[in-house]
SEPAFI-586833 format. One record per residue (C-alpha): residue number from 1; residue in three letters; x, y, z. Coordinates in Angstrom, 3 decimals, always signed. Layout:
N
<atom resi="NUM" resn="ALA" xx="X" yy="Y" zz="Z"/>
...
END
This chain:
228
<atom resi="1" resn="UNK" xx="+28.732" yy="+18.289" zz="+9.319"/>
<atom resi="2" resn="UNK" xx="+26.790" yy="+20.874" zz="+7.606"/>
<atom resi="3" resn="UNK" xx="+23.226" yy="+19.923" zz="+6.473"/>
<atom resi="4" resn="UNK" xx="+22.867" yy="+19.150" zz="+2.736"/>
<atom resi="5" resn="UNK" xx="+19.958" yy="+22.119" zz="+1.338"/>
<atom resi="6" resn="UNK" xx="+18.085" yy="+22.923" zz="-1.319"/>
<atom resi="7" resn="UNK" xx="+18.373" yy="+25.943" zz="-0.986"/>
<atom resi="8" resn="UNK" xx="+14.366" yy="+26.565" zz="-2.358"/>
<atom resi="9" resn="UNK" xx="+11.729" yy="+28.234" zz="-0.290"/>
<atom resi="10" resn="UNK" xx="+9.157" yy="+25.584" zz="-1.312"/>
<atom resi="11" resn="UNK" xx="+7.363" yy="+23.329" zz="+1.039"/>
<atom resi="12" resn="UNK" xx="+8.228" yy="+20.070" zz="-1.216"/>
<atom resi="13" resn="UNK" xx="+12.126" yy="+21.198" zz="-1.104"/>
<atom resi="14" resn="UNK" xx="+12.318" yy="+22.572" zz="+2.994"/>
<atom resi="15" resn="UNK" xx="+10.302" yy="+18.794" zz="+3.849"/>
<atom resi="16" resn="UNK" xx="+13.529" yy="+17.279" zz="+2.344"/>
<atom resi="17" resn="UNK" xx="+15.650" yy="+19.044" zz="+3.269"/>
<atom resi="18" resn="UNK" xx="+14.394" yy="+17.624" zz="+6.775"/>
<atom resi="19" resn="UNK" xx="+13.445" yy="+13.889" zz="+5.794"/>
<atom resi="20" resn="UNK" xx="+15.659" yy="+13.389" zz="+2.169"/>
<atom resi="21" resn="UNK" xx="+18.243" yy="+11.661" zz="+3.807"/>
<atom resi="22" resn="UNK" xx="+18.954" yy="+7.649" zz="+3.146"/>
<atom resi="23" resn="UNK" xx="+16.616" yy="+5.979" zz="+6.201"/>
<atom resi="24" resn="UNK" xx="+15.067" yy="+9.062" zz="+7.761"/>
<atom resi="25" resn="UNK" xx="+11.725" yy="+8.203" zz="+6.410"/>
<atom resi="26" resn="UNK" xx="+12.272" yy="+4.670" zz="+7.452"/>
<atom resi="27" resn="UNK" xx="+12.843" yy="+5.615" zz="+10.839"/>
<atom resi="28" resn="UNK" xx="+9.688" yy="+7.752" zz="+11.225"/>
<atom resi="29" resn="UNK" xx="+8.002" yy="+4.420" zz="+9.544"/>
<atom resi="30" resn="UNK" xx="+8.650" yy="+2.328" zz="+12.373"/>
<atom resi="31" resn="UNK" xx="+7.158" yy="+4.823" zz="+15.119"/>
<atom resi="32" resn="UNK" xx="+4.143" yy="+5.170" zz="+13.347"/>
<atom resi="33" resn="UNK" xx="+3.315" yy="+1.939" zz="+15.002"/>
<atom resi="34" resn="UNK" xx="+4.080" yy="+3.170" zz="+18.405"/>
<atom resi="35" resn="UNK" xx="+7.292" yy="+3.681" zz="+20.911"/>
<atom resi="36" resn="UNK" xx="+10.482" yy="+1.927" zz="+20.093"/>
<atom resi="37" resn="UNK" xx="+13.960" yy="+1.458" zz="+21.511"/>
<atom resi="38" resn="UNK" xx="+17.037" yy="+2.299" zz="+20.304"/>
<atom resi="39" resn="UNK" xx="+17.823" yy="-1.262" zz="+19.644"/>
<atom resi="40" resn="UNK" xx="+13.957" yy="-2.158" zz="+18.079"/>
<atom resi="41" resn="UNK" xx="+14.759" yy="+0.158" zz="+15.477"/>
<atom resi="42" resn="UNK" xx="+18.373" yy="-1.248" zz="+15.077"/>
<atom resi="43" resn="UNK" xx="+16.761" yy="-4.449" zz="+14.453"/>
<atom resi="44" resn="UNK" xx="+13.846" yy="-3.420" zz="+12.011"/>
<atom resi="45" resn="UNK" xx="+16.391" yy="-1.320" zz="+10.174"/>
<atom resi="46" resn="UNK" xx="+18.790" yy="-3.548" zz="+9.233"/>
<atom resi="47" resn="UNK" xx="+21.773" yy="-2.466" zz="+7.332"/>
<atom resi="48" resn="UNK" xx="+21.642" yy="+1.175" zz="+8.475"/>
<atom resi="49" resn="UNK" xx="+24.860" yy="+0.844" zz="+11.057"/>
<atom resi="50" resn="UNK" xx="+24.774" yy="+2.267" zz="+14.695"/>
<atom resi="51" resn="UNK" xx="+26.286" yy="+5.146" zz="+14.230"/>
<atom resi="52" resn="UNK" xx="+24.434" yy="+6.475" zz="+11.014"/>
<atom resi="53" resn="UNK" xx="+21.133" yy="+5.948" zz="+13.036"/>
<atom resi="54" resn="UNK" xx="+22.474" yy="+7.533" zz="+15.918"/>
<atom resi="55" resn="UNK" xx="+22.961" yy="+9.972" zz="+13.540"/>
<atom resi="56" resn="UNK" xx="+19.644" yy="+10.155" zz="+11.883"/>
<atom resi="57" resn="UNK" xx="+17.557" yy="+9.871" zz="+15.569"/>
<atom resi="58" resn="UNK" xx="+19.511" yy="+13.137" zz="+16.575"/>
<atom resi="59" resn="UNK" xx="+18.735" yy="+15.404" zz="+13.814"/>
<atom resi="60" resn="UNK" xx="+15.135" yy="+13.851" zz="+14.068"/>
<atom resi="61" resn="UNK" xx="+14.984" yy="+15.325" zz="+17.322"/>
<atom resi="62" resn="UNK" xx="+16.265" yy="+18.434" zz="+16.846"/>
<atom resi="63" resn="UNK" xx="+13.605" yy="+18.784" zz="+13.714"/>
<atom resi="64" resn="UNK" xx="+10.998" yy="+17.956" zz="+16.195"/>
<atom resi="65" resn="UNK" xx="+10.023" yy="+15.127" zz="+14.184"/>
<atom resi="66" resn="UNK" xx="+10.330" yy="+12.541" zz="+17.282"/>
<atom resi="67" resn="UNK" xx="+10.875" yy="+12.805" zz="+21.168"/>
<atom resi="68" resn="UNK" xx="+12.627" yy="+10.543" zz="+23.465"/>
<atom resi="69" resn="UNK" xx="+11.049" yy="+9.245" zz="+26.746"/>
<atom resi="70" resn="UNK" xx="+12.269" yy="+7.328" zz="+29.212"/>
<atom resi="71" resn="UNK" xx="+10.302" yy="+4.746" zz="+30.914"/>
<atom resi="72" resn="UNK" xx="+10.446" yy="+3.811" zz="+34.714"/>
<atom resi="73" resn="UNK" xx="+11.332" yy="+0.534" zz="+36.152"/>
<atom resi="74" resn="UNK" xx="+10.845" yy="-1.878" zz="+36.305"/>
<atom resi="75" resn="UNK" xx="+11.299" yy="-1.709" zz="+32.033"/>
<atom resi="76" resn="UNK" xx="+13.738" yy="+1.469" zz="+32.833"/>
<atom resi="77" resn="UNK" xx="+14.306" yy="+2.211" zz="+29.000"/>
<atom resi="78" resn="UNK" xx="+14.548" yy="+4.447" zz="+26.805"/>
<atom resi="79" resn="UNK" xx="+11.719" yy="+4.770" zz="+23.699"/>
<atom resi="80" resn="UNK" xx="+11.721" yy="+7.166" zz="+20.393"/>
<atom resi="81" resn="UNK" xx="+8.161" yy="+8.349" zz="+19.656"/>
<atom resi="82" resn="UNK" xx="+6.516" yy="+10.383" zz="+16.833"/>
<atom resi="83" resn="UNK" xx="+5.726" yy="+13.954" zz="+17.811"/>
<atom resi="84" resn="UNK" xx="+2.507" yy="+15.732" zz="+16.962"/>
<atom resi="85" resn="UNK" xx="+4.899" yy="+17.210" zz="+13.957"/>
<atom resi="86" resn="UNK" xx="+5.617" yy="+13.647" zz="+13.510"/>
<atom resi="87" resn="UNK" xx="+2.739" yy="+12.512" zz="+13.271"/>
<atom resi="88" resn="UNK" xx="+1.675" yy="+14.966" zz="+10.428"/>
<atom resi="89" resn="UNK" xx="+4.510" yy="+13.788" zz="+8.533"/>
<atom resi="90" resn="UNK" xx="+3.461" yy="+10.302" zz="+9.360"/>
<atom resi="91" resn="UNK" xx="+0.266" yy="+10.978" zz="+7.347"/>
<atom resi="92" resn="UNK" xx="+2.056" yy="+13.043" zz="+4.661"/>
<atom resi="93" resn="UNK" xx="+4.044" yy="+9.931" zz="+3.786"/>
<atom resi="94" resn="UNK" xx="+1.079" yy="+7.563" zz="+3.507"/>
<atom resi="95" resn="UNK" xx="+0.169" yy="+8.543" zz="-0.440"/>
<atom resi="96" resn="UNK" xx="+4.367" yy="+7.701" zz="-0.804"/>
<atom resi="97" resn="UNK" xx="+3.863" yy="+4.478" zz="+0.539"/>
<atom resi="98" resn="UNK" xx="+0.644" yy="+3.316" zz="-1.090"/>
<atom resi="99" resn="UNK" xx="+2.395" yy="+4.690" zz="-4.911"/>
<atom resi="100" resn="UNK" xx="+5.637" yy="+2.336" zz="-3.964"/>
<atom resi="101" resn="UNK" xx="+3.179" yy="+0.111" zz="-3.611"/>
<atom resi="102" resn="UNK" xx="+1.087" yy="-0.064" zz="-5.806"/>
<atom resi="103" resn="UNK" xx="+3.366" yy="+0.504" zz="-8.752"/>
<atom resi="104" resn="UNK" xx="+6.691" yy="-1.565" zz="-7.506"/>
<atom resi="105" resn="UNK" xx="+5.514" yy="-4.038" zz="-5.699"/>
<atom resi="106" resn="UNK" xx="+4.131" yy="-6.176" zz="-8.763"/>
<atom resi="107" resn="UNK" xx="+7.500" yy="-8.412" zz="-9.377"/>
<atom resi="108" resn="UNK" xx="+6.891" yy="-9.619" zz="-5.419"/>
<atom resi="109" resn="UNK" xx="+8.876" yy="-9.908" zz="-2.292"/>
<atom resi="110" resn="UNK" xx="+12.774" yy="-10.534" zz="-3.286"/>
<atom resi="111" resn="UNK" xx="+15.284" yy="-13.521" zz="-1.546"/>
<atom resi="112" resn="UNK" xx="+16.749" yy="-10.643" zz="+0.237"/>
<atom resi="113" resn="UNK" xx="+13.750" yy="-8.375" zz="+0.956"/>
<atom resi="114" resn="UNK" xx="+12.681" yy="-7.666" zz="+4.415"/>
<atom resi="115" resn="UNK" xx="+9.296" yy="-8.313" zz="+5.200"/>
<atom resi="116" resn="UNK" xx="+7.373" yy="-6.976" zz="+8.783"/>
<atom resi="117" resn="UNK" xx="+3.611" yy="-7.178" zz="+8.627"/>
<atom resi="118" resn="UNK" xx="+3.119" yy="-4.184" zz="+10.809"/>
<atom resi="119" resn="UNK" xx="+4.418" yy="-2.200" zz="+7.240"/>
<atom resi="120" resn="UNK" xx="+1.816" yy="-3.665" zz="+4.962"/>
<atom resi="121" resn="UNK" xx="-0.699" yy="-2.810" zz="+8.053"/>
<atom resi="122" resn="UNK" xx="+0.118" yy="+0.961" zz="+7.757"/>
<atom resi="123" resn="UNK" xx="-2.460" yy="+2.167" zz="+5.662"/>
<atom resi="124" resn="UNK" xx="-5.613" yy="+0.372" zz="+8.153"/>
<atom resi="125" resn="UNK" xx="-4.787" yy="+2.759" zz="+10.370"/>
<atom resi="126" resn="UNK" xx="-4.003" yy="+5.551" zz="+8.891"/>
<atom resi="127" resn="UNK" xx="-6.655" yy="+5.664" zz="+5.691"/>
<atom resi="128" resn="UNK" xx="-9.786" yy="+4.266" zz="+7.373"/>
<atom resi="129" resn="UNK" xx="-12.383" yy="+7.146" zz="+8.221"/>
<atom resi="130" resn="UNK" xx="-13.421" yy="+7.825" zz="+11.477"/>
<atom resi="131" resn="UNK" xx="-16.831" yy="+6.873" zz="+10.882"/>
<atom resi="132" resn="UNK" xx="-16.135" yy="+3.505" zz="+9.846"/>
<atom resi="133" resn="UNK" xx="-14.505" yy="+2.820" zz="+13.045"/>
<atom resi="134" resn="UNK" xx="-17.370" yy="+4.163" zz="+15.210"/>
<atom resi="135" resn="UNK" xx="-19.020" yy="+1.467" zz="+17.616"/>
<atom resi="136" resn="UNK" xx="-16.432" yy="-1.262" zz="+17.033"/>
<atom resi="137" resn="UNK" xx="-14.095" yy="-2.551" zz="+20.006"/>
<atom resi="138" resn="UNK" xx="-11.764" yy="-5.014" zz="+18.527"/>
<atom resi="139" resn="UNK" xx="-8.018" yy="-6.749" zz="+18.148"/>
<atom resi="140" resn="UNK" xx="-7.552" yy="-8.332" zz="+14.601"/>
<atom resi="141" resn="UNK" xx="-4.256" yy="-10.253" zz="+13.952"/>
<atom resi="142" resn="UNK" xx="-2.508" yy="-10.219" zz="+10.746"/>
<atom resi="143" resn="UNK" xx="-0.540" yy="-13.526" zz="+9.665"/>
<atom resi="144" resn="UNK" xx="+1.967" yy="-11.965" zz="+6.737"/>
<atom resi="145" resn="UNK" xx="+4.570" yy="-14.541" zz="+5.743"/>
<atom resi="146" resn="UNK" xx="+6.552" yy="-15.427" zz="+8.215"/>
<atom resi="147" resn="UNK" xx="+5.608" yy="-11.940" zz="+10.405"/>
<atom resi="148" resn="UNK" xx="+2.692" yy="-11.107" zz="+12.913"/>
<atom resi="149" resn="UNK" xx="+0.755" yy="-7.856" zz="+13.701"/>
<atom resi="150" resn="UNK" xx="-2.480" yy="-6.915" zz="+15.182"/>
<atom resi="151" resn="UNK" xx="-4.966" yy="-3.864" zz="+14.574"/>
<atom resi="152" resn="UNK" xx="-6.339" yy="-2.746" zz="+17.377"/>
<atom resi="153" resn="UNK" xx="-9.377" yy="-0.606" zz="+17.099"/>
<atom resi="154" resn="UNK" xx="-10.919" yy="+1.638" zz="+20.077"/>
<atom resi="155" resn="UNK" xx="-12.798" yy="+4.678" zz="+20.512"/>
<atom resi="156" resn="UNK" xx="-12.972" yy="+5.519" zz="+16.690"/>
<atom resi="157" resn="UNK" xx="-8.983" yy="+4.962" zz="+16.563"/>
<atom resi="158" resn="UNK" xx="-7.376" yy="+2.085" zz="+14.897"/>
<atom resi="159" resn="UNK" xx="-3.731" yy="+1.507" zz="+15.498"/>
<atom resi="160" resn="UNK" xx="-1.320" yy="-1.053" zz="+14.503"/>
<atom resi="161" resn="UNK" xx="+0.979" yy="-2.660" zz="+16.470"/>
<atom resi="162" resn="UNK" xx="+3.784" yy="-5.713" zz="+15.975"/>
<atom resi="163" resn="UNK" xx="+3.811" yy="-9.297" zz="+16.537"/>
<atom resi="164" resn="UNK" xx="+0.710" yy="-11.064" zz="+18.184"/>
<atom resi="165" resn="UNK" xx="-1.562" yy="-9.187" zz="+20.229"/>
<atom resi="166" resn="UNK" xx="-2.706" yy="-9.497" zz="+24.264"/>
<atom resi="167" resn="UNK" xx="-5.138" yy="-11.047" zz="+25.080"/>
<atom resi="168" resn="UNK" xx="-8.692" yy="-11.950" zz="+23.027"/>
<atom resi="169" resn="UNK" xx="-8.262" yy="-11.582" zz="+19.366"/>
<atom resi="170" resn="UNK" xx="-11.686" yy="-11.210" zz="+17.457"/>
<atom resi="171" resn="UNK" xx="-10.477" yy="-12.053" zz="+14.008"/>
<atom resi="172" resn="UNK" xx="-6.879" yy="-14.233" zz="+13.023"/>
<atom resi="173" resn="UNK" xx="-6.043" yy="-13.398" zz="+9.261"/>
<atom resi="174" resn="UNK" xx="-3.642" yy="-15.210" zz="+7.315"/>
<atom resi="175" resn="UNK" xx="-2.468" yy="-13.974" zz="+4.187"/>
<atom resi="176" resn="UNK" xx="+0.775" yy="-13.716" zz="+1.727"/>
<atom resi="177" resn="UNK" xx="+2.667" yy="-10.235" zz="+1.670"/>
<atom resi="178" resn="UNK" xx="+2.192" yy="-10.921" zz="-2.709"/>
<atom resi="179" resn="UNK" xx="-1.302" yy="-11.190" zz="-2.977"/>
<atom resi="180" resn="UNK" xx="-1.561" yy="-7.980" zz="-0.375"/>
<atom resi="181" resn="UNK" xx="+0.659" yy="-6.195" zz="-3.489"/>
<atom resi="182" resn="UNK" xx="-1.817" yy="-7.303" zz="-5.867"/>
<atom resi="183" resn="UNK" xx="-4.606" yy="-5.980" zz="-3.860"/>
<atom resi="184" resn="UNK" xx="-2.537" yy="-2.112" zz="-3.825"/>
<atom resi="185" resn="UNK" xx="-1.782" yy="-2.648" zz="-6.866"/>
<atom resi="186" resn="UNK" xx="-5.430" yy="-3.063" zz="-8.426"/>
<atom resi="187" resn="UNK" xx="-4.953" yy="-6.515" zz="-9.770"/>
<atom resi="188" resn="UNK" xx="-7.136" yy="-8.358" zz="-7.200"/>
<atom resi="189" resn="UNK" xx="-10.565" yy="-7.513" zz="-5.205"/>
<atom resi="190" resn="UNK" xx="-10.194" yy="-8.125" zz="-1.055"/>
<atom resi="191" resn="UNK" xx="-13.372" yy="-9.899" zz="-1.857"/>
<atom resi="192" resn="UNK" xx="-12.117" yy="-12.412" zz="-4.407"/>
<atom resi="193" resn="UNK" xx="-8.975" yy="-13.003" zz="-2.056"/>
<atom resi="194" resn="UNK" xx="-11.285" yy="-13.704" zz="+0.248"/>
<atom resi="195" resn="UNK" xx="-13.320" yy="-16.129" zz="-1.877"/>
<atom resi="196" resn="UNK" xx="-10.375" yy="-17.878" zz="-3.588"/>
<atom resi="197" resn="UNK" xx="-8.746" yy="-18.235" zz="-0.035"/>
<atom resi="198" resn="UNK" xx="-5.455" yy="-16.276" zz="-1.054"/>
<atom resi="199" resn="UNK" xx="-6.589" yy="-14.683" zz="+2.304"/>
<atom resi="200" resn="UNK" xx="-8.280" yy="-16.313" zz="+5.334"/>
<atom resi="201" resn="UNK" xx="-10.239" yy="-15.305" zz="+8.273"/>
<atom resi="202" resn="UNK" xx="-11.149" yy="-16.648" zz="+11.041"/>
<atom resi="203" resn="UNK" xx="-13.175" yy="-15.844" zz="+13.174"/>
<atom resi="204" resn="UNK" xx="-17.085" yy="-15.213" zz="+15.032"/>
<atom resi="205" resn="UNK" xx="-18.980" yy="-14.768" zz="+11.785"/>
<atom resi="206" resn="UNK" xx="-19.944" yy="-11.021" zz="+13.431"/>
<atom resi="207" resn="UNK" xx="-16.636" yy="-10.028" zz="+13.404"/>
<atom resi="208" resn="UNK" xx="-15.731" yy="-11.311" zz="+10.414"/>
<atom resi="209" resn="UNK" xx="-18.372" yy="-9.058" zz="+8.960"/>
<atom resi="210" resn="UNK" xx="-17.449" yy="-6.064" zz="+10.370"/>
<atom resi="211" resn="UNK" xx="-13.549" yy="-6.944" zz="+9.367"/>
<atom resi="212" resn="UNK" xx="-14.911" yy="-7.418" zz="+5.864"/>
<atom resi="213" resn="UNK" xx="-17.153" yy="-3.713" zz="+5.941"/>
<atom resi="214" resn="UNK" xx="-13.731" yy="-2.552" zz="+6.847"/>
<atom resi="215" resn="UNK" xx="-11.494" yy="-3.483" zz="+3.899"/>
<atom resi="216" resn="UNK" xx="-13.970" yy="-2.757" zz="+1.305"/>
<atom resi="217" resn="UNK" xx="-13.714" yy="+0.557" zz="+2.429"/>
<atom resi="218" resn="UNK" xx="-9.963" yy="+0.828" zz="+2.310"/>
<atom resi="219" resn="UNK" xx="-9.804" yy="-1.063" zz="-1.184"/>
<atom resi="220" resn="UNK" xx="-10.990" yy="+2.237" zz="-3.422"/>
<atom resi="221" resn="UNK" xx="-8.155" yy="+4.407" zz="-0.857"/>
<atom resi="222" resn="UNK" xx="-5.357" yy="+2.154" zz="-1.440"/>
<atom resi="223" resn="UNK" xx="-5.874" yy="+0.839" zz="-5.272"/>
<atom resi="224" resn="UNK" xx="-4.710" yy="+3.248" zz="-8.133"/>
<atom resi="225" resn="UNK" xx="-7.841" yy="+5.744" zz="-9.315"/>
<atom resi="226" resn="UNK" xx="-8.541" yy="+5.971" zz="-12.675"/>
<atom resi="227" resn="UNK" xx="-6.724" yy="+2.732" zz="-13.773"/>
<atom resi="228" resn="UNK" xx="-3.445" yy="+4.091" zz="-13.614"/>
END
């Protein structure tokens, strides 16, 4: 099947050309968290049929978007994993993500919604600066509803990961995926979470510091500027 164009020589209308398509962006939203399997992306996309992301993984490949690599035994699998052109697009979809959420996110998590933690982690790793990360050496694990992730931060990187993390965890965070939507969304200060215990930390009262240095320098990059 022919691929669906534009036809437009604009850089807005070539990107979807690439990534338009129902689950594409989806798909490069679970590798931003690292490697997955044909069948960990089955299960985090749920509703997208075998075939159809079959579909979708090939024509991310050929787009250079993602790679495939296959690991030796004794895991002997087969992973999907951003490219560098990935990863730019990775970043380019960040702003997308924080507007969904901050302005359709406010009626809260659905029956039917799916809910992973590592997706409401995104933006920790992705929006924190460099220089905020310098000098700190740590695993903190998120507690989201009924999901678990970690951020791990290491030489001025900080990536997220799923479920519970390996080994010594410096900070254990529980928290609701509604009041994190009212923190995007400009309705409630990380602080006043904090204080009001909508989110809780525990934790050596070191790295709970540093933790806490850390989100009040994400709040003004996530929350809407200028009151919208």
């Amino acid at each position: 099947m022919a691929r669906r164009t534009y036809d437009q020589f604009c850089g807005l209308a070539r990107a979807l050309d690439i990534v338009g398509e129902r689950w594409t962006l989806l798909i490069v939203r679970e590798l931003m968290s690292g490697p997955k399997r044909y069948s960990d992306l089955a299960a985090a996309l749920e509703g997208i049929g075998t075939s159809l992301l079959a579909s979708r993984i090939r024509q991310l490949e050929a787009d250079r978007v993602i790679t495939r690599r296959h690991l030796p035994p004794p895991i002997a699998s087969t992973v999907y994993e951003l490219t560098a052109i990935g990863a730019d697009l990775a970043d380019a979809i960040m702003p997308l993500a924080l507007w969904g959420a901050r302005h359709h996110t406010g009626d809260g998590r659905g029956p039917a919604d799916a809910f992973r933690a590592e997706w409401a982690l995104a933006p920790l790793a992705h929006l924190l600066p460099p220089e905020t990360l310098r000098d700190i050496d740590a695993v903190y694990e998120f507690h989201i509803d009924d999901s678990t992730a970690h951020l791990l931060i290491q030489d001025a990187t900080a990536r997220v990961a799923a479920g519970p993390a390996d080994g010594h965890v410096q900070v254990t965070v529980h928290a609701d995926s509604s009041t994190l939507a009212a923190i995007a969304a400009g309705r409630l200060d990380i602080t006043e979470a904090l204080e009001s215990g909508r989110i809780q930390a525990d934790g050596p009262a070191s790295s709970l510091a540093t933790l806490l240095d850390l989100l009040v320098h994400l709040q003004p990059l996530i929350q809407p500027k200028n009151g919208a």
